[in-house]
LUMZATOR-243466 format. One line per 10 residues: number of its first residue (from 1); their letters; for each residue x, y, z of N, C-alpha, C, O. Coordinates in steps of 0.001 Angstrom, whole numbers. Last residue first. Example, Ala and Ser with C-alpha at 12.3 -4.5 7.8 and 13.67 -1.06 7.14 Angstrom:
# residues 2
2	SA	12850,-2250,7080,13670,-1060,7140,12900,30,7870,13409,1138,8039  13190,-5690,7800,12300,-4500,7800,13200,-3300,7800,14236,-3319,8465
***
This chain:
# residues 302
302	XXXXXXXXXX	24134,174272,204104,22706,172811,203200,22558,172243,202644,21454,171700,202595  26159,174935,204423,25671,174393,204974,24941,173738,204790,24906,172582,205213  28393,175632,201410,27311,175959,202224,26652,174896,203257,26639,173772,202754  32147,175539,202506,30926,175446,201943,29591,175495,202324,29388,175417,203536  34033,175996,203771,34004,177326,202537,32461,177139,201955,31763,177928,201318  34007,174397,206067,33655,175858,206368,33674,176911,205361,33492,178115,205539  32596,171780,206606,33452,172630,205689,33056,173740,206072,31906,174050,206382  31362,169694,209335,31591,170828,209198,32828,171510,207604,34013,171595,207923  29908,166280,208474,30864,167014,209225,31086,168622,208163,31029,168760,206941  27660,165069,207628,27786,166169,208726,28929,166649,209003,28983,167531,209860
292	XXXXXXXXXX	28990,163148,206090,27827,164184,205800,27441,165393,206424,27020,166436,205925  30813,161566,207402,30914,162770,206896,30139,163454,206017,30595,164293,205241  28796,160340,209167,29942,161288,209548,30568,162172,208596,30842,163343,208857  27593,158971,207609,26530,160234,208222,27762,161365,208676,27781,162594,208615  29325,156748,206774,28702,157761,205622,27832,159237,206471,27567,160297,205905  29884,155824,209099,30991,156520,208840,30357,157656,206980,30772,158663,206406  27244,154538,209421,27713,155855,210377,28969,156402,209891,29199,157550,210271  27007,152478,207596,26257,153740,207505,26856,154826,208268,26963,155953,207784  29196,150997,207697,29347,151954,206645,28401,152713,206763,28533,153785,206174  30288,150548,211860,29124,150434,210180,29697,150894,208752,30891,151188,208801
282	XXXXXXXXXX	33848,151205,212095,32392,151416,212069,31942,151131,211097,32373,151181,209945  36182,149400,213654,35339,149536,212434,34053,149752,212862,33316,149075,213579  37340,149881,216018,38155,149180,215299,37652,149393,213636,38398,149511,212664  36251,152812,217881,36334,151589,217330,36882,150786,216290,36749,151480,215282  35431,155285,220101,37005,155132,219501,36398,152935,219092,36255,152066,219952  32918,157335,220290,34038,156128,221201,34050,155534,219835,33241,155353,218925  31671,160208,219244,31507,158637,219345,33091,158017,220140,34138,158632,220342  30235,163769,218369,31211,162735,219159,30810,161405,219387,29639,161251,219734  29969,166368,216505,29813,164677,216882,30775,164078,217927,32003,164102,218003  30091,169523,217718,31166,169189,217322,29788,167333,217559,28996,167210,218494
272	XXXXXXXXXX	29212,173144,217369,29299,172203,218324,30084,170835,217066,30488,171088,215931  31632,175843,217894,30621,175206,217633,30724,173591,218072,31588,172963,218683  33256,177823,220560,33659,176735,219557,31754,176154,219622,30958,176055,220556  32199,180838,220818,32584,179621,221358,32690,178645,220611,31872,178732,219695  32277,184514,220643,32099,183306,219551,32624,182342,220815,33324,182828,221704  31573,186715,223531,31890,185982,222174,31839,184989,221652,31149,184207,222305  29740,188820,225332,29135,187594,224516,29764,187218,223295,29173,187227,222215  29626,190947,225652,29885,189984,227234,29829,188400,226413,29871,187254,226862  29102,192900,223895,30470,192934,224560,30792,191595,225421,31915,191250,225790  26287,192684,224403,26751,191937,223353,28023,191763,223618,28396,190590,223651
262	XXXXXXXXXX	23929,193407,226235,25307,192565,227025,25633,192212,225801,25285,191035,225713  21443,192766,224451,22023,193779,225738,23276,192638,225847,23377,191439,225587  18774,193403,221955,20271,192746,221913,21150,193412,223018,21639,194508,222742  15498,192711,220838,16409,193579,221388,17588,193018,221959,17368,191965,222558  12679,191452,219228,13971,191215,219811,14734,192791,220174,14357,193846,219663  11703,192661,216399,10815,192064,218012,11482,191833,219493,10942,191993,220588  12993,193494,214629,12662,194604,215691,11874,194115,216383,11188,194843,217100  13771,192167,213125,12480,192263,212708,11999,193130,213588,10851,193570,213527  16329,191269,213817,16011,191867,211961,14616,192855,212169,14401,193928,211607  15474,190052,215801,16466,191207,215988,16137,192381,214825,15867,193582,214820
252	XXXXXXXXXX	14084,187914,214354,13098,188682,214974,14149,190148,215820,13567,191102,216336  16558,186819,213210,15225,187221,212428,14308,188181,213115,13819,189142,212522  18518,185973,215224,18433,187386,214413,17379,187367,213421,17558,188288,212624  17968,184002,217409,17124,185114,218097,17263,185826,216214,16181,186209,215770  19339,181660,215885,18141,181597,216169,17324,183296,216681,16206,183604,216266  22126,182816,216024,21206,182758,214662,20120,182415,215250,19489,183457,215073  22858,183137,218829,22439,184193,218137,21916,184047,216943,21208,184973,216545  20392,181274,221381,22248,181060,219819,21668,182580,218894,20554,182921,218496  19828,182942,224661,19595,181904,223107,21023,182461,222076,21927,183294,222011  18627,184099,227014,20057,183793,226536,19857,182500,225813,19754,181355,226253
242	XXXXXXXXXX	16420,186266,227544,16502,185318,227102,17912,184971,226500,18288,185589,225504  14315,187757,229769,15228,188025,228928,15545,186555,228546,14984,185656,229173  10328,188396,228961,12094,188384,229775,12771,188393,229191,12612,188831,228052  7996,188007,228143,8437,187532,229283,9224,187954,230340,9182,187998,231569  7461,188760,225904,7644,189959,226441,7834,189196,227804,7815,189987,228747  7529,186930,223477,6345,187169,223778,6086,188534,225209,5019,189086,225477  9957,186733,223289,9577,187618,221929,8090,187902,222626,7507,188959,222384  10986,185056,225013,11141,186397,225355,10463,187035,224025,10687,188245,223992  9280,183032,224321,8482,183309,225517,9444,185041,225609,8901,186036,226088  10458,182180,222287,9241,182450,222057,8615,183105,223293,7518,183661,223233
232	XXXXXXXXXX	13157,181503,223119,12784,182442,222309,11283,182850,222560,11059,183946,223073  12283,179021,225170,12308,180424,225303,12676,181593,224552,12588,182686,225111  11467,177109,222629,10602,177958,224042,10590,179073,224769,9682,179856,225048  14268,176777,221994,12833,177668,221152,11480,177705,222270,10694,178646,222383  15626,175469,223704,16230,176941,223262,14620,177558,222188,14262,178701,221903  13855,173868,226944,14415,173561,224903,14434,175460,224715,13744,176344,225221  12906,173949,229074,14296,172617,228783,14882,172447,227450,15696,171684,226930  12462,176377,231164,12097,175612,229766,12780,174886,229604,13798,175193,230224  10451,178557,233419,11783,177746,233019,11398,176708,231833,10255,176305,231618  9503,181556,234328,9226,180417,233410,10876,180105,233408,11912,180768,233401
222	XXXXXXXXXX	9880,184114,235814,8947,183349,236173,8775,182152,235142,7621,181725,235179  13333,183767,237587,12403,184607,236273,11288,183650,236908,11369,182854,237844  17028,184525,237756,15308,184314,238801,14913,184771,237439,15423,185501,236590  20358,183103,237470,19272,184339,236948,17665,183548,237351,17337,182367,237239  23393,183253,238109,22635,182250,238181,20877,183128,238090,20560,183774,239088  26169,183560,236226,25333,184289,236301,24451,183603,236544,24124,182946,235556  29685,183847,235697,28776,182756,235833,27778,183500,236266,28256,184440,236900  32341,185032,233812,31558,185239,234827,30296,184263,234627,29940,183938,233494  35581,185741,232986,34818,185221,233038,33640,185059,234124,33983,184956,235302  37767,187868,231205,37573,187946,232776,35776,186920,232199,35027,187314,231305
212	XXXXXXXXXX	39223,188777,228607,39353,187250,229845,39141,187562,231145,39975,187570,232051  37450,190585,228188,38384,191386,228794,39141,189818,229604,39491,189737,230781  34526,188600,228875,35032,189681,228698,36541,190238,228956,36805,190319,230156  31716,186434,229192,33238,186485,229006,33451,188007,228451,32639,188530,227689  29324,184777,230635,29828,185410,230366,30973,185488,230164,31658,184705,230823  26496,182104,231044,28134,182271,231052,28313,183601,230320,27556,183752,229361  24252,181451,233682,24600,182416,232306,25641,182557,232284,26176,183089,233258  23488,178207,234307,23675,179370,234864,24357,179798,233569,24847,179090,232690  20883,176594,234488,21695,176610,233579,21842,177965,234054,20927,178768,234232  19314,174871,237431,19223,175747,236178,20680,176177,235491,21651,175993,236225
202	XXXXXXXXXX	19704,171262,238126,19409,172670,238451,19579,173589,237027,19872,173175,235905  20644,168806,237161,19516,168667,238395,19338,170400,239420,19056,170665,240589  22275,167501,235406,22318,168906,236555,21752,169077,238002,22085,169308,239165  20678,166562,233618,21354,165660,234483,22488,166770,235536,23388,166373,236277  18217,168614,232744,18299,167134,233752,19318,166482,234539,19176,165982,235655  18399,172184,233381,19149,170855,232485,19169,169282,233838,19670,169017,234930  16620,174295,232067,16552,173274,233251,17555,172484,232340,17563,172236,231134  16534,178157,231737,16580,176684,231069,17343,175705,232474,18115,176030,233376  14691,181124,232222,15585,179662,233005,15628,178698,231621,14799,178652,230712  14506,183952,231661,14025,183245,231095,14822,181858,231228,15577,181536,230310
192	XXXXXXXXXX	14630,186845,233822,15025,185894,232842,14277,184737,232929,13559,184425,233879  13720,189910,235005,13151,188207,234706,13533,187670,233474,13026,187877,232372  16477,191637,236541,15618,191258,235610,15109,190192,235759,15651,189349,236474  18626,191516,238655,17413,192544,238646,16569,192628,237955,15685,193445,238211  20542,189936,237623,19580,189877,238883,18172,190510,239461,17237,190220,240207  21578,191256,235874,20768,190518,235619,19936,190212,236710,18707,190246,236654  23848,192666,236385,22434,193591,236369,21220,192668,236386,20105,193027,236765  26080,191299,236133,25436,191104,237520,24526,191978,237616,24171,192286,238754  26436,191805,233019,26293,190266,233472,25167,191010,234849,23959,191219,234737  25967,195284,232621,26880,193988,233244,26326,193179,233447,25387,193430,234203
182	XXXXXXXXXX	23860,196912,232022,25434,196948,231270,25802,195841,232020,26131,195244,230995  20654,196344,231202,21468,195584,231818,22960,196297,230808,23154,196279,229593  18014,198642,230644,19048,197663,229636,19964,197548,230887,20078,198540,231608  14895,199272,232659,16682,199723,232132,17308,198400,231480,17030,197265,231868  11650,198774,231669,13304,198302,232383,13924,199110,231818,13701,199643,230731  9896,199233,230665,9658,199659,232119,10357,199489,232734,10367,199706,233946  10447,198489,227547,9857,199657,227969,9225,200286,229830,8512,201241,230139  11848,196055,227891,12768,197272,228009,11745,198387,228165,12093,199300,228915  9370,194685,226919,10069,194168,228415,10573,195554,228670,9985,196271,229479  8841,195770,224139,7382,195759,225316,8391,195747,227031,8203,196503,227985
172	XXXXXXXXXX	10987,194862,222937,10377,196261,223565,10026,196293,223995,10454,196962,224935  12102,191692,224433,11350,192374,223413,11230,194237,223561,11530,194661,224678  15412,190668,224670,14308,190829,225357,13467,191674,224654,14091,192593,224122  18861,188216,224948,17410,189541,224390,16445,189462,225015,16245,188566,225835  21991,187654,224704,21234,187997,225429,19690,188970,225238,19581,190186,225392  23488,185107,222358,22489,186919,222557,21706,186570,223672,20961,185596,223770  26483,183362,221844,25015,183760,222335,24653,185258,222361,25365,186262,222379  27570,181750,218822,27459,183576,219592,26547,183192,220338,25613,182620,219777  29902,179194,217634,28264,179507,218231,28359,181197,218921,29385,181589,219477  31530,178485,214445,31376,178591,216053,30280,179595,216172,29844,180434,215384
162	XXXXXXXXXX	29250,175792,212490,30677,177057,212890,30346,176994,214086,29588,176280,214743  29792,171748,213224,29322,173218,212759,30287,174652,213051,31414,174751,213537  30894,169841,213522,29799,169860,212209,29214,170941,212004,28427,171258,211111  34027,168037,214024,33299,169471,214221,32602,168976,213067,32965,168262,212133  34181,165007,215477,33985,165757,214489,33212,167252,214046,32014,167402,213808  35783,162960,217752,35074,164439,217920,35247,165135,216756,36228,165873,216673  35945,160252,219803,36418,161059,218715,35220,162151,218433,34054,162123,218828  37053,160162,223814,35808,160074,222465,36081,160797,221300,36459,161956,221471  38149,161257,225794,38348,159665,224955,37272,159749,223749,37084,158909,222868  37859,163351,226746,38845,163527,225873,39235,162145,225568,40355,161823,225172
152	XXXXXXXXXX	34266,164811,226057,35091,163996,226789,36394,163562,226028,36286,163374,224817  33168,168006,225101,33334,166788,224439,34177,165747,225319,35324,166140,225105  32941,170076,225451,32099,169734,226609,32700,168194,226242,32664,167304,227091  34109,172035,223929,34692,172021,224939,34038,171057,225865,34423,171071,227034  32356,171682,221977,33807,171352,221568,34094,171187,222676,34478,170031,222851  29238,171088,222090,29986,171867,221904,31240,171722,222232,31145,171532,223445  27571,167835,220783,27867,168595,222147,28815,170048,221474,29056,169974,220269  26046,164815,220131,26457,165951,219726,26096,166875,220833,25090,166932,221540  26868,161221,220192,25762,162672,220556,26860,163789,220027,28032,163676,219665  26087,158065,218913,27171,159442,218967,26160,160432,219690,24931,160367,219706
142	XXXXXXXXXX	24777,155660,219172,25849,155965,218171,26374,156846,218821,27335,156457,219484  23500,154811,222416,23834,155583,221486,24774,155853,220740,25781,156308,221284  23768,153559,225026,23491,153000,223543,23078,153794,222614,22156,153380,221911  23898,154265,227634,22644,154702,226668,22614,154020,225941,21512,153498,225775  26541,154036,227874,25699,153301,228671,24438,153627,228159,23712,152709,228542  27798,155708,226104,27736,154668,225793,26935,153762,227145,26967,152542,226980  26682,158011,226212,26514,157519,225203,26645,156297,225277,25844,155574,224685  25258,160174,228884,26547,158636,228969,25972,157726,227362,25024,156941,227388  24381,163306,228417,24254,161667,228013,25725,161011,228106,26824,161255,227608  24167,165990,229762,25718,165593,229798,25188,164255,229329,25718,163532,230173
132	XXXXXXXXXX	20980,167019,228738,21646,166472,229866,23331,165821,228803,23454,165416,227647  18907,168123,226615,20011,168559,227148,21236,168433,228324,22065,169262,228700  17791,166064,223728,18452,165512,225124,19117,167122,225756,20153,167321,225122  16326,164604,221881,16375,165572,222148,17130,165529,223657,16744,164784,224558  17313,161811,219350,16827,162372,220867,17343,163478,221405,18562,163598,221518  16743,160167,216237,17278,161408,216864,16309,161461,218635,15132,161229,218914  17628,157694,214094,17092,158391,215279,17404,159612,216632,18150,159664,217611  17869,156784,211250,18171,157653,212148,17291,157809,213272,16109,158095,213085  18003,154348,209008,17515,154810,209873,18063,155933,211070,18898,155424,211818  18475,153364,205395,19100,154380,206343,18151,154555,207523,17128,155058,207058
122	XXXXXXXXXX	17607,153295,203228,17840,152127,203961,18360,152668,205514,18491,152009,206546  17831,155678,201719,16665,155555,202409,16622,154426,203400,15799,154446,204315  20113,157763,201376,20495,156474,201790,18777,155924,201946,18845,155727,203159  19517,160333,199953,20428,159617,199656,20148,158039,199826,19995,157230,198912  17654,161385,202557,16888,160620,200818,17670,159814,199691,17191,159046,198857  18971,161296,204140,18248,160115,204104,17384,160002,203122,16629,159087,202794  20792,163555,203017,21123,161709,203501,20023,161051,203486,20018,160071,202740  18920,165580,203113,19671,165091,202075,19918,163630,201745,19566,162861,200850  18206,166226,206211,17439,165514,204464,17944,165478,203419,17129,165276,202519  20132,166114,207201,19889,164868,207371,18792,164600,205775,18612,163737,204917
112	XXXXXXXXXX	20947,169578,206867,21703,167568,206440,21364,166642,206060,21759,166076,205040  18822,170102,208333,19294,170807,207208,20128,169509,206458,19721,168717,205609  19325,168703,210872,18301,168149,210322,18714,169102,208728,18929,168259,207857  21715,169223,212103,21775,168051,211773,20473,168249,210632,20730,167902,209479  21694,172278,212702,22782,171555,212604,22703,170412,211764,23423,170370,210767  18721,172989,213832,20166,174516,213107,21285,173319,212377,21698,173712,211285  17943,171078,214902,17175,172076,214023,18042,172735,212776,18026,172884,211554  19592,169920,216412,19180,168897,215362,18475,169917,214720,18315,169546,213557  20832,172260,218630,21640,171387,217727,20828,170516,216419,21486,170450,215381  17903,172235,220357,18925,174108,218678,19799,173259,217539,19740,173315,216311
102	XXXXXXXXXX	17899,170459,221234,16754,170850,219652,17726,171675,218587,18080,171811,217416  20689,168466,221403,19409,169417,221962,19359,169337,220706,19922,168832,219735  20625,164281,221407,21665,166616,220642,20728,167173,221544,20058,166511,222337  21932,161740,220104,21281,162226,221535,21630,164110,220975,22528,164747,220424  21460,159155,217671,21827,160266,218188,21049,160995,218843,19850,161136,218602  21642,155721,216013,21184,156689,217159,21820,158036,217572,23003,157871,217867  21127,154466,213518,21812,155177,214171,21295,156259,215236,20701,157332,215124  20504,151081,211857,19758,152174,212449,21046,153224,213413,21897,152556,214000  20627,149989,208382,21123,150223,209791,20252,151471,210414,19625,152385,209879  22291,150095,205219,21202,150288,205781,22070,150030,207263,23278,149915,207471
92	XXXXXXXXXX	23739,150858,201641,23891,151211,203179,22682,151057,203805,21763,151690,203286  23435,148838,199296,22993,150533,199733,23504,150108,201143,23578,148939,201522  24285,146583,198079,24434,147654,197584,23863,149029,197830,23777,149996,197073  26511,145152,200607,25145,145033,200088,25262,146324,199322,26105,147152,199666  28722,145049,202059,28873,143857,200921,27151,143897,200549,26555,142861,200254  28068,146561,204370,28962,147333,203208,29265,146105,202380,30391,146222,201898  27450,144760,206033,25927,145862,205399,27126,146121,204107,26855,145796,202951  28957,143672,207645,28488,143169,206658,28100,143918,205814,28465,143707,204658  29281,144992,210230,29845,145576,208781,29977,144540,207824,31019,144454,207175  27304,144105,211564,26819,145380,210692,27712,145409,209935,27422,145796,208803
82	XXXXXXXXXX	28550,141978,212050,27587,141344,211446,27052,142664,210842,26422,142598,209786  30686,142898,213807,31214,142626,212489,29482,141928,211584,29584,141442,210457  28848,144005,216140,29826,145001,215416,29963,144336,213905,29525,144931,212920  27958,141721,217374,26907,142611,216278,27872,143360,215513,27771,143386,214286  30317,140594,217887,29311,139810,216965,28681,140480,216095,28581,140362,214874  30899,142275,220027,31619,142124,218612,31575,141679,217498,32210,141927,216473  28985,142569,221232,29305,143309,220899,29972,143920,219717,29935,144908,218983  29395,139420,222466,28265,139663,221768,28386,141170,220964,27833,141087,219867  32324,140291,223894,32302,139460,223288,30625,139670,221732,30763,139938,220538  31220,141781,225948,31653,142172,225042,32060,141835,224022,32267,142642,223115
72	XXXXXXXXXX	29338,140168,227139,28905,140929,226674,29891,141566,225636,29448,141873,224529  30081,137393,228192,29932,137380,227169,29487,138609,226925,28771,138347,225959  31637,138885,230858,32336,137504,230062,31782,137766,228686,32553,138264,227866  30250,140033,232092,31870,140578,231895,32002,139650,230927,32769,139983,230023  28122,138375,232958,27789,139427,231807,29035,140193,230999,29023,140725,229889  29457,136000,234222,28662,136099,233179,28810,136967,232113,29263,136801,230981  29766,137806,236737,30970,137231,235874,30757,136855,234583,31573,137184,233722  27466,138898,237335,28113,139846,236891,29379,139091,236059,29897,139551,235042  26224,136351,237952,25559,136712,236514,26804,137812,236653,27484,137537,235664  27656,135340,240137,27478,134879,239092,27328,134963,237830,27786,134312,236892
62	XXXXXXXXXX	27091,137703,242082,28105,137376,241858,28444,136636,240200,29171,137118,239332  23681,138276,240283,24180,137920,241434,26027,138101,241408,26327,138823,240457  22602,141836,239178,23210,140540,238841,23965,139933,240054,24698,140614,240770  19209,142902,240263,20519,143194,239907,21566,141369,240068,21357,140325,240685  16624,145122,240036,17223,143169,239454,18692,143594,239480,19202,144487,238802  13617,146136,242373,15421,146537,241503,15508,145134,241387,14969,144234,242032  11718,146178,243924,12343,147309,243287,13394,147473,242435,13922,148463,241929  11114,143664,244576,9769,143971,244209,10182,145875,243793,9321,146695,243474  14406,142009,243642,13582,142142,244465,12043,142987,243887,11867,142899,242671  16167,139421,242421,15263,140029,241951,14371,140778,243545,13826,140047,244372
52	XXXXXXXXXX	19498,139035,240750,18632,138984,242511,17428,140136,242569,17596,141347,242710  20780,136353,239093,19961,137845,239174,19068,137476,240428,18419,136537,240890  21542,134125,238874,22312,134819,237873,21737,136380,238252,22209,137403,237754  22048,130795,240285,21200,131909,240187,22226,133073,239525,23451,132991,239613  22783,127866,238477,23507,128950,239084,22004,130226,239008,21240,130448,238069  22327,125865,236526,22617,125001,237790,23013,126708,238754,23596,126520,239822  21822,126195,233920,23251,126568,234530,23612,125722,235596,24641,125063,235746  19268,125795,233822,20410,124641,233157,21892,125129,233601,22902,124426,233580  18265,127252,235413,18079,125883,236065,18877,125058,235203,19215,123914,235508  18671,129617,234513,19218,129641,235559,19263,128011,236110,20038,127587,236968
42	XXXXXXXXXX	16846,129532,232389,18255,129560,232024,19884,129197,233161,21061,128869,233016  14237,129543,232988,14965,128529,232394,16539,128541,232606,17235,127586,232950  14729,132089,233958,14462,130990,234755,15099,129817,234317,16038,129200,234819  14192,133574,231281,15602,133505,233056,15596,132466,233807,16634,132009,234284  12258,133005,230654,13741,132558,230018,14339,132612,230613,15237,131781,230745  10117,134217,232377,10271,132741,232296,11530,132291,231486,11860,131119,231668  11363,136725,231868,11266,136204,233214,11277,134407,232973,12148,133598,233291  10001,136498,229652,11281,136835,229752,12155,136337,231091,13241,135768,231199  7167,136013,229390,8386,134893,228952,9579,135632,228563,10130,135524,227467  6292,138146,231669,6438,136827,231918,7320,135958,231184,8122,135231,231771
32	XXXXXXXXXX	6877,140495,229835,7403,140370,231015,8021,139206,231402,9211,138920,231535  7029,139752,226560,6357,140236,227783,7381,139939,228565,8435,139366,228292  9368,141281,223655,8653,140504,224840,8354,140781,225849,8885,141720,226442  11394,142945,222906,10220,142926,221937,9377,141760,223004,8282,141656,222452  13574,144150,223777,13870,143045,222830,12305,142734,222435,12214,142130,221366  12789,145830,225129,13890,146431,224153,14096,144718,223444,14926,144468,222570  10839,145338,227198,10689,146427,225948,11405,146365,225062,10975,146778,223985  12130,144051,228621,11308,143362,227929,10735,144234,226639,10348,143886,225524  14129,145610,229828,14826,144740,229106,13253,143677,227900,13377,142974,226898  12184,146959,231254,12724,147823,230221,13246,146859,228993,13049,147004,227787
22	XXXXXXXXXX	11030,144990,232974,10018,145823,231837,11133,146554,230822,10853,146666,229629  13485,143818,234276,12557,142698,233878,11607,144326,232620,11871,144326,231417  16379,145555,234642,14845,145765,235116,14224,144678,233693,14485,144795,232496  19040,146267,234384,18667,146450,235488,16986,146232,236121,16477,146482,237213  19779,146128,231975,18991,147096,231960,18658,147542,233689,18235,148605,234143  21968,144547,231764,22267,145848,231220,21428,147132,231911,21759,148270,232242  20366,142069,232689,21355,142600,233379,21925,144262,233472,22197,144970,234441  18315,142455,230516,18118,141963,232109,19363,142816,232711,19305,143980,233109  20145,141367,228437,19409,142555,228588,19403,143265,229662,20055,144274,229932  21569,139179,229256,22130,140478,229124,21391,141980,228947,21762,143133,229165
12	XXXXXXXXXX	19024,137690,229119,19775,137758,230357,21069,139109,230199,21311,139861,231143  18719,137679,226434,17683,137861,227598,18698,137978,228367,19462,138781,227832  21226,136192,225465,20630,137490,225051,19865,138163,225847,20210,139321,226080  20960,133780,226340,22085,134593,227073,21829,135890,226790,22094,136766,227613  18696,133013,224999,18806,133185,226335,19548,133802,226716,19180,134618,227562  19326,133073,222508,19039,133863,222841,18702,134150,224322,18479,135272,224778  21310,130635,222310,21662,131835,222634,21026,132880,222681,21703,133890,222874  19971,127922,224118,19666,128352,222635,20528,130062,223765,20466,130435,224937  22722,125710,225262,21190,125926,225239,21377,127012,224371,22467,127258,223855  25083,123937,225890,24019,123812,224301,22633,124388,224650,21584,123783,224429
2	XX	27942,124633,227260,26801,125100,227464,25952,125174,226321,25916,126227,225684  29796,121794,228689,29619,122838,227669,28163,123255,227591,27255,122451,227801
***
């Protein structure tokens, strides 16, 4: 029977999870060396090597993968019922992680969040700006937030907002040496304004819809950006064109800085929506954020 101290096995799941002696040392709060040196230890009371360390990569021997199958999910369940302790205390505390883009935590979550977390102050949130497809749960992330249709069909999925318009725009200054685009495939002929998406590993091509006839639009410009207020700012600044959420572009539409082409090409899409994997019991903090955020539609947003 195995009497050595369990945070070893802890170390070593890190290790394993993480694939790497610095990350796994980051995330539990220790150096390198007496992490490494807990492995060690750990490996000489086993009597079993558990991780095959080379000068690029750690990965788990035969041994350690049976290991990590064994007690990880197990430890999972530990933490699971030791958070829902929290709900036998008289405030809600805990930390919650969430992955969104900007437009999403600007327009969506953060209007919310200050409410809640002046509600809950025990309350931790953490928010990551993310526009890549996130593996939530190999991340370790509570939930991310996505648009309805992007949502994976194992994961529960709470609409938190209305449905989304894009606008295609571009300032006066741009239109004053261009022709206005009538079709999606005019675009080619303009400098748009790119957004990069990481786990793509290419540019975000322009969706169109019309007449159910759908069209994909892959658009040249001289700036690419990875966040929806960059390139507002860069088409208000006379860049280009710019395919942003239509509440973000209509102040400066309002304001006659903006200009509005291809609207016909551009209907409502399901807003965006939480999403988390399916569990026996959540925290009490996350099932309190859930429905803080989640979407009424008679009522006001803020």
């Amino acid at each position: 029977m195995y009497r050595g101290n369990l945070n070893d096995l802890l170390a070593f799941l890190a290790v394993a999870q993480e694939r790497s002696f610095t990350k796994a040392a980051a995330k539990l709060g220790v150096s390198q060396s007496a992490l490494s040196h807990t492995i060690r230890g750990l490996e000489e009371q086993l009597g079993l090597r558990l991780l095959t360390r080379t000068t690029r990569s750690v990965a788990p021997t035969e041994a350690g993968e049976r290991l990590l199958h064994a007690i990880g999910p197990r430890f999972e369940e530990i933490e699971a019922e030791v958070a829902a302790l929290s709900e036998l205390r008289e405030k809600p505390a805990g930390t919650i992680r969430i992955t969104a883009t900007d437009y999403a935590i600007e327009t969506i979550l953060w209007p919310k969040l200050t409410k809640f977390l002046r509600r809950y102050p025990e309350v931790q949130v953490e928010l990551i700006t993310d526009y890549g497809l996130t593996d939530i749960v190999t991340e370790r992330f509570d939930a991310g937030v996505r648009i309805g249709e992007q949502v994976a069909k194992d994961m529960i999925a709470v609409r938190i907002g209305p449905d989304i318009r894009i606008a295609v725009v571009g300032s006066p200054g741009y239109f004053a040496s261009r022709s206005e685009p009538q079709t999606p495939q005019e675009l080619v002929d303009h400098n748009c304004i790119n957004l990069r998406l990481p786990t793509r590993g290419g540019l975000y091509a322009w969706e169109f819809e019309k007449d159910g006839r759908e069209l994909r639009v892959h658009v040249e410009g001289q700036l690419v950006f990875n966040g929806t207020f960059e390139m507002l700012k860069a088409a208000v600044a006379g860049f280009g064109l710019a395919y942003v959420p239509e509440d973000v572009a209509q102040p400066h539409l309002a304001a006659g800085r903006l200009k509005r082409v291809l609207g016909n090409w551009c209907p409502p899409y399901s807003g965006y929506h939480l999403y988390y994997p399916s569990r026996r019991q959540q925290p009490p903090a996350f099932t309190l954020l859930v429905n803080a955020l989640r979407y009424r539609e008679a009522q006001s947003e803020c």
